[in-house]
C-alpha positions in Angstrom: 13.7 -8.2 14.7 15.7 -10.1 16.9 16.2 -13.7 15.9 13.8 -13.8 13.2 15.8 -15.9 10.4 17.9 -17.4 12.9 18.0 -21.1 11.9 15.3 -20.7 9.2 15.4 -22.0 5.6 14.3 -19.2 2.9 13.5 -19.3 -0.2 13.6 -16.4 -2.9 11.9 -17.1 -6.1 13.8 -14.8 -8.5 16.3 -14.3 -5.8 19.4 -13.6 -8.7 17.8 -10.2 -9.5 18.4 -7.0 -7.2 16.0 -7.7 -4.4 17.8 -11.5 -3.9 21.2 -9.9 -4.1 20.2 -7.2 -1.6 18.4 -9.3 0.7 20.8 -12.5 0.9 23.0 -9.4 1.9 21.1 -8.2 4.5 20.2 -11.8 5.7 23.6 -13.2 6.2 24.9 -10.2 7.9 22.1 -9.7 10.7 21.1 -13.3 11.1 22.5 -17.1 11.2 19.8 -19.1 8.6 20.2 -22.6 8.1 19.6 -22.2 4.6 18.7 -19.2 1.4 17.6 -21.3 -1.6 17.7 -18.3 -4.3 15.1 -20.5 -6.8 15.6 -19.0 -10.4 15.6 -19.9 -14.0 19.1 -18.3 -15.1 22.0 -20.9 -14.6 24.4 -17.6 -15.4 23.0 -15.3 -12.9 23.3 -18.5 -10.4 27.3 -19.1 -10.9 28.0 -15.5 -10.6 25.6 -15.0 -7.6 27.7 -18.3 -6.2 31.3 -16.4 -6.8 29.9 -13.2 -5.3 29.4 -15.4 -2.2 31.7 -17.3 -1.8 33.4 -15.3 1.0 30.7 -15.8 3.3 31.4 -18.5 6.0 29.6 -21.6 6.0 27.6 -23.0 3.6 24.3 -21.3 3.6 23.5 -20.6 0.3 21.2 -23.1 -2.0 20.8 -22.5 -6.2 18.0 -24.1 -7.4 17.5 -23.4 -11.2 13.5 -23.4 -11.5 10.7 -21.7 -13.0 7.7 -20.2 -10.9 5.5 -21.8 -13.6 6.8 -25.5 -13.0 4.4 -26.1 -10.1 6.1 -29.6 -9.1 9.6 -28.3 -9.3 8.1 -25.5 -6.6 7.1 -27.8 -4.5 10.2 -30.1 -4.5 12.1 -26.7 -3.7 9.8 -25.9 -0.6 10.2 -29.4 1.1 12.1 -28.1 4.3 11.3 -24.2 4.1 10.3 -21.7 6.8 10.0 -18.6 4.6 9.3 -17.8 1.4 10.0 -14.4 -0.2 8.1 -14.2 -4.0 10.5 -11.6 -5.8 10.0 -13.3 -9.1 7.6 -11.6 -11.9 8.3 -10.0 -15.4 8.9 -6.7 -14.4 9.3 -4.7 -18.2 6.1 -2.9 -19.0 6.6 -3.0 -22.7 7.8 -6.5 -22.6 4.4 -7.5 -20.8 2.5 -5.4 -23.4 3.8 -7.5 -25.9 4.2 -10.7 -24.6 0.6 -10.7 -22.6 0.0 -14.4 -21.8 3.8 -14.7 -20.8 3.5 -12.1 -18.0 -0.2 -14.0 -17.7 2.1 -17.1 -17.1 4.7 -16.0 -14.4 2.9 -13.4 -13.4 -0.1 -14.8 -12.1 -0.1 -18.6 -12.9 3.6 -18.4 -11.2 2.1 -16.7 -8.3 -0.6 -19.3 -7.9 2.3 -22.5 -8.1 3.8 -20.5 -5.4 0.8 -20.2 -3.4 -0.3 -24.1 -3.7 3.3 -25.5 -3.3 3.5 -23.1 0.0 0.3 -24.9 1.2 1.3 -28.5 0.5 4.8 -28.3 2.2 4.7 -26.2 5.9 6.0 -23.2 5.0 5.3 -20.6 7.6 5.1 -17.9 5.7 5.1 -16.2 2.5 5.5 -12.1 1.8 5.7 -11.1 -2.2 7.2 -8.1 -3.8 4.0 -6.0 -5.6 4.1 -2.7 -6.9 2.7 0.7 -7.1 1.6 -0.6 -10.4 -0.7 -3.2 -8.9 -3.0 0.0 -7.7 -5.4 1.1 -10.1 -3.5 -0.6 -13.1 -3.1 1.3 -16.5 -1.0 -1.4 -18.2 -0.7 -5.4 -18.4 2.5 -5.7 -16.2 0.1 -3.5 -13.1 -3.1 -6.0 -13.6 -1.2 -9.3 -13.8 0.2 -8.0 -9.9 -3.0 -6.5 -9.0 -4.4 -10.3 -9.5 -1.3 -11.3 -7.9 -2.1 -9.8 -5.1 -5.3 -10.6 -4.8 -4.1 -14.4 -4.7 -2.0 -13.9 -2.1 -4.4 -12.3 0.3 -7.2 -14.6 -0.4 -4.9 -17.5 -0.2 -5.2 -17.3 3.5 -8.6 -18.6 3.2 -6.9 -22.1 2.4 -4.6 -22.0 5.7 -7.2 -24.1 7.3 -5.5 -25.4 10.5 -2.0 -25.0 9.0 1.0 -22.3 10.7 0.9 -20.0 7.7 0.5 -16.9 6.8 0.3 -15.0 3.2 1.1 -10.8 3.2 2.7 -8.0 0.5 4.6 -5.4 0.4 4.5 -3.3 -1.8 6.8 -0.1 -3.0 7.6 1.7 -6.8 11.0 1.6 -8.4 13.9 0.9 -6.4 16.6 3.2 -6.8 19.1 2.6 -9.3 17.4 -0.6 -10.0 17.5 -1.6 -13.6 14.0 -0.1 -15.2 14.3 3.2 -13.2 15.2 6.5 -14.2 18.4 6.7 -12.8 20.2 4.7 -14.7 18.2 5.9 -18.1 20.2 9.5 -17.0 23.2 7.9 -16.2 23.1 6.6 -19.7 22.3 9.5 -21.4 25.6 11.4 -19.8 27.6 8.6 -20.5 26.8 8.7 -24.0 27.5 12.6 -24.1 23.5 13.1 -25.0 22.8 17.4 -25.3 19.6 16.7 -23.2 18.3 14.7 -20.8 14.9 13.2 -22.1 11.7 13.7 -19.0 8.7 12.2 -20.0 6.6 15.0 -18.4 7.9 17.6 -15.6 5.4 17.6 -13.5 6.3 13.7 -12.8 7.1 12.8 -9.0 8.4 9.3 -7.6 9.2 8.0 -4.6 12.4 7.0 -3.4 13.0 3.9 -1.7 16.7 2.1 -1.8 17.0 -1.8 -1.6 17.7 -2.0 1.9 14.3 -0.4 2.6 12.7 -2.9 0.7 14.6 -5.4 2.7 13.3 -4.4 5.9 10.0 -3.9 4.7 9.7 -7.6 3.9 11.4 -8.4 7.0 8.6 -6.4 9.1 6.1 -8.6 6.8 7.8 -12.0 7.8 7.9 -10.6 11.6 4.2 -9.1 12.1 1.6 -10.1 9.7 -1.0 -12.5 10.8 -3.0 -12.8 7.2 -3.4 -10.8 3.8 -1.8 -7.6 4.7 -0.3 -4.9 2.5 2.8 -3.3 4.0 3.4 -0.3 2.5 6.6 2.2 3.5 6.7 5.6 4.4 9.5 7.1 2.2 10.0 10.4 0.5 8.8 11.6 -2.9 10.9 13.6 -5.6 10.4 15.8 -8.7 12.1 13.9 -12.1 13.5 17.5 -13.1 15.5 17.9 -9.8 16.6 14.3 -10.5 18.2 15.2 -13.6 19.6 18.6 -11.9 20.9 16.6 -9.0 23.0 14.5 -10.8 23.5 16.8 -13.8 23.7 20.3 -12.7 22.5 23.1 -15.3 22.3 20.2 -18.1 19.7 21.0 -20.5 16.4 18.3 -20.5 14.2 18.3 -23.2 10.3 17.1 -22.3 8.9 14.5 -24.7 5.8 13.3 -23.6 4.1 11.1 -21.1 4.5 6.9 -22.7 1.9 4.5 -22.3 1.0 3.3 -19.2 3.0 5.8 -17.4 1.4 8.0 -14.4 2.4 10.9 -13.4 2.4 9.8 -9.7 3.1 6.7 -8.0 0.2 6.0 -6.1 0.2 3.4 -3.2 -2.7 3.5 -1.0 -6.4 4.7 -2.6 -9.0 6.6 -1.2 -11.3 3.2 -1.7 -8.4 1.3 0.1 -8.9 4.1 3.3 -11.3 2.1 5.6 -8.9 -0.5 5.6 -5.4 1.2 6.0 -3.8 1.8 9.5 -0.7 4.6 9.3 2.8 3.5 11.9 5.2 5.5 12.7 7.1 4.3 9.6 4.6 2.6 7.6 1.0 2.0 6.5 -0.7 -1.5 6.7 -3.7 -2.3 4.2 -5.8 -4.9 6.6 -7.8 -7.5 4.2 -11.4 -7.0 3.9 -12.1 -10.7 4.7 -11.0 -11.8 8.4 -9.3 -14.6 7.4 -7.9 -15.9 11.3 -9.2 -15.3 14.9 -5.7 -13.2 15.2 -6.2 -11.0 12.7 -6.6 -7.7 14.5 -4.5 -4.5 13.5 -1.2 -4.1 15.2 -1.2 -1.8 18.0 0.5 1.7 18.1 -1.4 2.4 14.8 -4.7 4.4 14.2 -7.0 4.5 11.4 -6.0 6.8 8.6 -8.8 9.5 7.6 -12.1 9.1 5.2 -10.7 9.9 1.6 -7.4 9.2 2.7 -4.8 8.7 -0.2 -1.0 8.5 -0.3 0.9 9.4 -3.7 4.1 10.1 -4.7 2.4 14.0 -5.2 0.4 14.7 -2.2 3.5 13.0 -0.2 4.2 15.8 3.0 8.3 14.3 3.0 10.7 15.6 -0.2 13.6 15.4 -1.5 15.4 18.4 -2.5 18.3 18.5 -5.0 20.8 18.4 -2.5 19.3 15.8 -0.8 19.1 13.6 -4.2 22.3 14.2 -4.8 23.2 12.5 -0.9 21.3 9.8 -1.9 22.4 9.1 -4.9 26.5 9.1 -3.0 24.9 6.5 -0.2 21.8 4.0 -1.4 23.7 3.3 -4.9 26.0 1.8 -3.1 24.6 0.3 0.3 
C-alpha cells in the first residue's frame, strides 16, 4: 500500500491495548507518519507504551490521556489528523452484562463522539475495529457494536461535501489476545490444572493474529469509499485440537456452553449475501444506502452466491493440530 501513512497523522482511540501496540508496530516499520496520537484513558498503559518506544527514531509518537465519551476532548485530539483508527470499546462480555449502560456509554455514545468530532475537524478517514459479535448479537457487548456499526456506516450520510470516508473491519478474537482461549489454556497448565476446561467440543473459531488485523485496517484506510465492512479470509479451528496442540494427550473435561457464547463465529449472514463481494483474500459487505457517486464495488471481486454465509464451521480452510501448533510458535510472537 505504498505510501499510504507516509506523512499522515493517526489517531488510535484505545491505542494502549493489543491492536495500538500491534499497529504502531506495523506503522512505524512500513511507513514515515508525521504523527500516531494513541488517545486513551490509562496514564499507566501510556508511560509504558512511551518506554516500549522509545527506541524508535524521531519523535512520532503522541499520548493523549482521553475518554471516547468526552466528546470535546475528542475533538481537541483530532485538530490536525488524517486517520483515525476506533480500537476503543469494552470488550468483556460479562463485564458489559453487568455494567449495561457503561458499555451503552463507550460503546455506542463513544462511537458517536468519535463520529461527530471526525466530522468537525477534516479527518479523512475513519475505519473501527467490530466483531463477530456485532452479527446477529446474543449478548450486550455484540448489540452495543452491532449499533456501532451501524453508526459508522450511516455516518457517511453526514460527509456532505467534506474528503471523508467512514468503513469497519471486522474479525473474532485475536490470537493470544487477552479474552481468548489461549491464554485461558495457558493458564490452566501453568497452574498444573488435571483438565483443560471446553465449553462445548463441537466449538470452532477462527484464527486471525494481530498483524492480520493490521493489514485489514490498512486495506480499509486504502480502498473504502463509504460504509463498508471488510471482512478477512482466514482459517477456522476446532477448540479440542486447540487444547491438543498445545497440550498433547492432556485430559479436557466439557462443561457447558456460557451465556452468550456461539458455537461458531459467524461473520457474514445469509441476509448480508446481496450485499457481500468475496477477493481473493477477503469479503467486502457494500452498505445498502449509496452514500457517494464513487461508491461502486472494487474490481477483481464478484458477487457471492444467494444464501451465502461464512462461519467459523462451514469455513472450507482449517487448521490442523500441527498446524495450531506452528501458529501458536510464530503469531504469539510476531
Amino acid at each position: 500500500m505504498g505510501h499510504l501513512l507516509d506523512d499522515k497523522t493517526i489517531l488510535v482511540t484505545g491505542g494502549t491495548g493489543s491492536f495500538g501496540h500491534c499497529f504502531t508496530s506495523y506503522v512505524l516499520d512500513h511507513y514515515h507518519p508525521k504523527k500516531i496520537i494513541i488517545y486513551s484513558r490509562d496514564e499507566f498503559k501510556q508511560f509504558n507504551m512511551q518506554q516500549e518506544y522509545a527506541h524508535y527514531e524521531g519523535n512520532h509518537l503522541r499520548f493523549f490521556i482521553g475518554d471516547v465519551r468526552d466528546a470535546a476532548r475528542l475533538e481537541r485530539a483530532m485538530e490536525g489528523v488524517d486517520y483515525v483508527v476506533h480500537a476503543a470499546a469494552l470488550k468483556q462480555v460479562p463485564a458489559c452484562e453487568y455494567n449495561p449502560s457503561e458499555a451503552i456509554k463507550t460503546n455506542i455514545h463513544g462511537a458517536q463522539n468519535v463520529i461527530d468530532a471526525a466530522l468537525n475537524t477534516g479527518v479523512k478517514r475513519v475505519v473501527a475495529l467490530s466483531t463477530d459479535k456485532a452479527v446477529n448479537p446474543v449478548n450486550l457487548y455484540g448489540g452495543t457494536k452491532l449499533v456501532s456499526d451501524k453508526l459508522f456506516i450511516a455516518a457517511n450520510a453526514y460527509a456532505g461535501a467534506k474528503d471523508i470516508n467512514f468503513s469497519i473491519v471486522r474479525y473474532g478474537n485475536v490470537a493470544g489476545s487477552r479474552g481468548s482461549i489461549i491464554p485461558v489454556f495457558q493458564a490452566a497448565l501453568e497452574r498444573g490444572d488435571a483438565e483443560l476446561t471446553i465449553t462445548d467440543k463441537r466449538m470452532t473459531r477462527f484464527w486471525i493474529s494481530l498483524p492480520q488485523g493490521v493489514e485489514l485496517v490498512l486495506k480499509a484506510l486504502a480502498e473504502a469509499k463509504g460504509g463498508e465492512t471488510f471482512i478477512s479470509k482466514i482459517p477456522s479451528f476446532r477448540i479440542p485440537d486447540l487444547a491438543e496442540a498445545m497440550a498433547p494427550g492432556h485430559a479436557t473435561r466439557e462443561i457447558g456452553i456460557r451465556p452468550g457464547e456461539k458455537l461458531d463465529e459467524i461473520m457474514v449472514t445469509p441476509e448480508d449475501a446481496p450485499n457481500t463481494w468475496e477477493y481473493e483474500n477477503h469479503f467486502v459487505i457494500y452498505p445498502q444506502v449509496t452514500f457517494n457517486e464513487w461508491q461502486t464495488p472494487a474490481p477483481g471481486g464478484k458477487r457471492v452466491p444467494e444464501g451465502f454465509s461464512y462461519d467459523s464451521g462451514n469455513n472450507t480452510e482449517w487448521l490442523s493440530v500441527e498446524d495450531i501448533r506452528e501458529r501458536l510458535k510464530t503469531d504469539l510472537h510476531s
